[in-house]
C-alpha positions in Angstrom: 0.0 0.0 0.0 2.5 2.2 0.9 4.1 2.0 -2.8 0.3 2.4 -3.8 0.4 5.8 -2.5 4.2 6.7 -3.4 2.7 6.1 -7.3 0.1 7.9 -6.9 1.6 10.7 -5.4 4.1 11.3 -7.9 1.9 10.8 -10.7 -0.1 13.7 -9.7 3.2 16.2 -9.1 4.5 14.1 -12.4 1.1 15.6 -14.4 1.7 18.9 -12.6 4.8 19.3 -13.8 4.2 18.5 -17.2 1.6 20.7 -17.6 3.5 23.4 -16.0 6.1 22.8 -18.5 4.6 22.5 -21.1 2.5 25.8 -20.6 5.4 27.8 -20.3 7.8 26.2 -22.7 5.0 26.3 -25.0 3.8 29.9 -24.5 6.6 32.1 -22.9 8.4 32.6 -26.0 5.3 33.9 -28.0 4.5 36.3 -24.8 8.2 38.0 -24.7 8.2 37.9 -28.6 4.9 39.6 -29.0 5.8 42.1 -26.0 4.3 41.1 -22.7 3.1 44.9 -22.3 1.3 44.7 -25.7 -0.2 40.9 -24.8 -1.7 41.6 -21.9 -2.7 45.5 -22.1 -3.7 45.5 -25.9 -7.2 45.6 -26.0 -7.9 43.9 -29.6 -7.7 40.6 -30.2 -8.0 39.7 -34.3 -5.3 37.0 -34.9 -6.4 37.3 -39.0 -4.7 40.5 -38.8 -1.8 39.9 -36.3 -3.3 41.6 -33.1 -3.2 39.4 -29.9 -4.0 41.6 -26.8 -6.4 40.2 -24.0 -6.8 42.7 -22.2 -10.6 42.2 -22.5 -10.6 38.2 -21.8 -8.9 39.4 -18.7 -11.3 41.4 -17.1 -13.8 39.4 -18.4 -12.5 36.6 -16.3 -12.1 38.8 -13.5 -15.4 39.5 -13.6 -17.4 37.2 -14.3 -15.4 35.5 -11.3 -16.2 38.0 -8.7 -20.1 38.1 -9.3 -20.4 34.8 -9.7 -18.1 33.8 -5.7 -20.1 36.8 -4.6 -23.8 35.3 -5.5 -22.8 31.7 -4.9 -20.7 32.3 -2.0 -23.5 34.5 0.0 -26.3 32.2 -1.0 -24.5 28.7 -0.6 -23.4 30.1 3.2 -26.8 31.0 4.2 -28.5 27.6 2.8 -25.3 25.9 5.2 -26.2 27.8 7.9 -29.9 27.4 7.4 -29.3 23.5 6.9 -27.1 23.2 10.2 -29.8 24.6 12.6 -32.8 26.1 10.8 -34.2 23.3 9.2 -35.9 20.3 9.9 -33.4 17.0 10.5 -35.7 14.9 8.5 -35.5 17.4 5.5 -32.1 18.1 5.8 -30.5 14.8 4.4 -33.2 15.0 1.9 -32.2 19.0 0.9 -28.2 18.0 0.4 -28.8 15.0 -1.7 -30.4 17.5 -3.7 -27.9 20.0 -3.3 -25.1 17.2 -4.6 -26.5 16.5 -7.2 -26.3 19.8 -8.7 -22.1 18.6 -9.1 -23.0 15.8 -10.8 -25.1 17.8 -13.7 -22.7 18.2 -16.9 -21.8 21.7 -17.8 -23.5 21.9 -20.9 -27.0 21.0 -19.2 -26.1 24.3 -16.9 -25.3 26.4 -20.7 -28.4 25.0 -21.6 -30.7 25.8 -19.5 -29.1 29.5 -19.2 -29.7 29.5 -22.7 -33.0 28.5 -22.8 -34.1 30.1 -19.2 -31.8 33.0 -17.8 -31.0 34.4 -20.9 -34.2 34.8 -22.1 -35.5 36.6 -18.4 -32.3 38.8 -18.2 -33.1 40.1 -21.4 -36.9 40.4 -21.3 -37.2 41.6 -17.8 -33.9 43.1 -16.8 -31.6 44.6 -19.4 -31.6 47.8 -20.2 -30.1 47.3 -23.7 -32.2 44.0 -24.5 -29.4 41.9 -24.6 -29.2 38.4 -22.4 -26.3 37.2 -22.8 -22.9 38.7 -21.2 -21.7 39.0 -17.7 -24.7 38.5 -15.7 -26.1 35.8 -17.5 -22.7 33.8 -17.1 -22.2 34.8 -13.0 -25.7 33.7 -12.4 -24.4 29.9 -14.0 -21.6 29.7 -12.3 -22.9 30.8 -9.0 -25.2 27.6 -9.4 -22.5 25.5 -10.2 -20.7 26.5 -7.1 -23.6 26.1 -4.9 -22.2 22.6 -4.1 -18.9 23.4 -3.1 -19.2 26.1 -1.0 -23.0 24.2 0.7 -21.3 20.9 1.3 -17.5 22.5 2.6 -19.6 24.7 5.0 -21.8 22.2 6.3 -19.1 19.9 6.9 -17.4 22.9 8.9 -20.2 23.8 10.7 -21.3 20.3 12.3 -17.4 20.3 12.8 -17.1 23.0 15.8 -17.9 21.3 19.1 -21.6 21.7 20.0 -20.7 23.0 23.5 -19.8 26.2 21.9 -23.3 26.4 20.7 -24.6 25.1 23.6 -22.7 27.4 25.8 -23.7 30.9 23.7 -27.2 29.6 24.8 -26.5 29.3 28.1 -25.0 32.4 28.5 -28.3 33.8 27.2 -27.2 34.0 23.3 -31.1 33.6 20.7 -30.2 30.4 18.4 -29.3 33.0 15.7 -26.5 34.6 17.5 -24.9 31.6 19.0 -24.9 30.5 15.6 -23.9 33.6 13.6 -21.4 35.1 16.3 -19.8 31.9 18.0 -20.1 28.6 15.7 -19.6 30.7 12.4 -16.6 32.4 13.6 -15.0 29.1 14.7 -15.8 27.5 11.0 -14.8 30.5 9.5 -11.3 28.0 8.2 -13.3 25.2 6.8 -15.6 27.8 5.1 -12.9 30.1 3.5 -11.5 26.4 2.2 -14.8 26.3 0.8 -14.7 29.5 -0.8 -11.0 29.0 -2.1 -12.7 26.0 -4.1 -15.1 28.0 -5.2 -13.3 30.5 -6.9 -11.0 27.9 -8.5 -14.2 26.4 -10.3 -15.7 29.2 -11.6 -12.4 30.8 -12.9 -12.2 27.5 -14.8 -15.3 26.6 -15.9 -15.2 26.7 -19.8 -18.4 25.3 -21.3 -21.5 26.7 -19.5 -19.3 30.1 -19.7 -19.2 29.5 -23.8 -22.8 29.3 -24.1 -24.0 32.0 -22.1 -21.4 35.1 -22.3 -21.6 36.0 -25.8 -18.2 35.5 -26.9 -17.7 39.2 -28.0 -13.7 40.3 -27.8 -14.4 43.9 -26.2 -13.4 46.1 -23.4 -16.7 44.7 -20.6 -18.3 48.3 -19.6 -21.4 46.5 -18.3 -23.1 43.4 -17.0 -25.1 42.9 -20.2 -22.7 42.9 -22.6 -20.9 40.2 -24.6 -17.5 39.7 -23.8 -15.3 36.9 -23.3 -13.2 34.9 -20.9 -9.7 33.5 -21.2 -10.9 29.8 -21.1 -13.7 30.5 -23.4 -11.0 32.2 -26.2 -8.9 28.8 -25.3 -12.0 27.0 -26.1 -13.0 28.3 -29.4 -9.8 28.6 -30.9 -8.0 25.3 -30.4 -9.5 23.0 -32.2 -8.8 25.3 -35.7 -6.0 27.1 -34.7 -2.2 27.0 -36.2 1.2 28.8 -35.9 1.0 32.1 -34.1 -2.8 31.6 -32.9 -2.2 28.6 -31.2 1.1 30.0 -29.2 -0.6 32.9 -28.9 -3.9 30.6 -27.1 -1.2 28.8 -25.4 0.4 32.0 -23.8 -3.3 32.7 -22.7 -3.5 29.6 -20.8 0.0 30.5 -19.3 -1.5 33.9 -17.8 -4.7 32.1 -16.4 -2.4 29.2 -15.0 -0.6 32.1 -13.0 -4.0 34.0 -11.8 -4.9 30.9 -10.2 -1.4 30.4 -8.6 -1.5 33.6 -7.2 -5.1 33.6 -6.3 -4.1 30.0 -4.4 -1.0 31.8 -3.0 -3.1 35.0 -1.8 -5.6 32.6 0.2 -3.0 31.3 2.3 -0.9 33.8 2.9 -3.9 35.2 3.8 -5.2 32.0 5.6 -1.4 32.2 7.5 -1.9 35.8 8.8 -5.2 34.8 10.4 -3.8 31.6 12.1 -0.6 33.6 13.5 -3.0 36.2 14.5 -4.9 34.4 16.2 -2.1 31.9 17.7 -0.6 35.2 19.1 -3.6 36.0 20.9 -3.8 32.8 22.7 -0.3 33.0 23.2 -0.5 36.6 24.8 -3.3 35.7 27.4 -1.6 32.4 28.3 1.3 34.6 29.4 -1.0 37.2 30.9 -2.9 34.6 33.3 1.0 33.1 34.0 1.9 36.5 35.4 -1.3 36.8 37.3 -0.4 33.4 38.8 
């Protein structure tokens, strides 16, 4: 067993590694050749005519990212909470069976039915230009694909802190509500920013639901009901066709979204780190105060 789990081990920093090299070897010469300046701040992307900037695929990606962890974050937080002490015990085993299998649904049922469904109601009953499809349309997807994720990580947290915290906020005269939103929260807050860590990785991924929904227009986004594009969706549409400079140049692209998620994984736990030392040198500070007392 044990050289079970050696293999498997290094076959996953083995597939790491090849990917990583490959990405760069593949796409850093096309990004210093082309001018990284003019790659990533040019704001036109027609590879017929030479012009590879994407600048607009980036802040597409950005955000469609950040609206879609800000609606599926909030809403998948308050359906854990509401799961962990608000509702029913017979329902609640029923609710997250339901709630999983909205993972196992492929990503071109969730394009569809934003096709068929949200698009049609954002641009009926919302835009102000008529137009469905864009930003909005694609957040609103991916915040129900990462429903899951962030329901099932916090659950899991929640149940995880002892119950005598809960039990003692009550005691102390703490409502149900604020033992649970000011003590147990606070004390899952780790598992639950796991959660959203996860959360952020899928949707900055997510390809084929994005595709279908956002339009797939290379421009600068100046609104939520516009069509722009993504990084992964440009990837997407142009690999299976393209050749010589279009496919470095697609390549390079998936170089610059391998290092947004790096950095976004890096950010969380440096972040993640500052908390925990924060919060060790608090413990650490009034154990030392109550040794001088003694």
């Amino acid at each position: 067993m044990r050289i079970i789990f050696l293999i498997a081990a290094v076959f996953s920093i083995l597939a790491l590694a090849t990917i990583t090299i490959f990405l760069f070897a593949s796409g850093l010469p096309f990004i210093f050749g082309y001018g990284p300046i003019n790659f990533l701040f040019g704001a036109e992307w027609h590879p017929d005519s030479g012009a590879y900037g994407i600048l607009s695929m980036i802040l597409g990606t950005l955000y469609v990212t950040a609206l879609a962890t800000l609606i599926g974050v909030s809403i998948g937080l308050f359906t854990a909470i509401c799961l962990y002490k608000f509702t029913p015990k017979k329902l609640v085993g029923t609710i997250r069976q339901m709630v999983n299998l909205l993972a196992g649904i492929p990503s071109v049922v969730y394009g569809l039915f934003g096709i068929m469904i949200v698009v049609p109601f954002l641009r009926d009953y919302i835009s102000p230009n008529n137009v469905g499809y864009g930003i909005m349309a694609a957040s609103i997807i991916l915040a129900i694909m990462i429903l899951p994720t962030v329901i099932s990580i916090s659950l899991d947290s929640l149940r995880a802190v002892p119950r005598n915290f809960y039990e003692g906020a009550l005691a102390l005269g703490a409502t149900r509500e604020q033992a649970v939103f000011r003590v147990v929260v606070p004390s899952a807050k780790s598992g639950i920013f796991a959660g959203v860590v996860l959360a952020v990785g899928r949707a900055l991924g997510e390809t084929m639901a994005v595709i279908m929904v956002i339009g797939n227009g290379p421009e600068i986004p100046n609104s939520l009901f516009q069509t722009v594009n993504t990084m992964t969706s440009n990837i997407a549409f142009g690999a299976l066709e393209a050749t010589g400079d279009k496919m470095s140049a697609l390549v390079a692209t998936g170089v610059v979204l391998f290092v947004f998620t790096l950095l976004l994984n890096i950010s969380f736990n440096l972040l993640k780190k500052e908390k925990t030392d924060k919060v060790n040198r608090k413990k650490k500070e009034a154990a030392d105060g109550k040794v001088l007392k003694t």
